[in-house]
BASE-528578 format. One record per residue (C-alpha): x, y, z; residue in one letter. Coordinates in steps of 0.05 Angstrom, whole numbers, plus 5000, padded with zeros to 4 digits. Layout:
N
XYZA ...
This chain:
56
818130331519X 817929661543X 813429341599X 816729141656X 812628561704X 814727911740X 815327261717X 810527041772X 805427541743X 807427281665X 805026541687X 799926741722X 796527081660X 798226581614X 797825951643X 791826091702X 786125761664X 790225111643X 792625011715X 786325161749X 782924651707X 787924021720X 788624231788X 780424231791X 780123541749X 785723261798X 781723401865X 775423171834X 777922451821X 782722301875X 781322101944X 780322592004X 783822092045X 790622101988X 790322901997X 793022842071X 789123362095X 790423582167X 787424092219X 786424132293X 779124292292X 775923792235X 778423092260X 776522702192X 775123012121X 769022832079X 770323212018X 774723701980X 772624291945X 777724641898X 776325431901X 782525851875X 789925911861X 795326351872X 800926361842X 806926581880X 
């Protein structure tokens, strides 16, 4: 009997580690300042830290 799951969940496992790790590379090397980061609370941004992904 076949396996039925979602496309979301068929990316996720395959392609999870690639993504994570260009995504990762990507914040490391640009600019906070290019990542237009906004919030009411923190009026300037120091630094980014890349934590997780979801896919949805």
């Amino acid at each position: 009997m076949a396996r039925t799951r979602s496309f979301t969940n068929y990316v996720a496992d395959r392609f999870y580690n690639g993504l994570y790790k260009y995504v990762q590379t990507y914040v490391e090397r640009i600019e906070v300042s290019d990542l237009n980061l906004r919030s009411c609370s923190v009026p300037d941004f120091d630094e980014a830290e890349f934590v997780d992904i979801e896919m949805k």
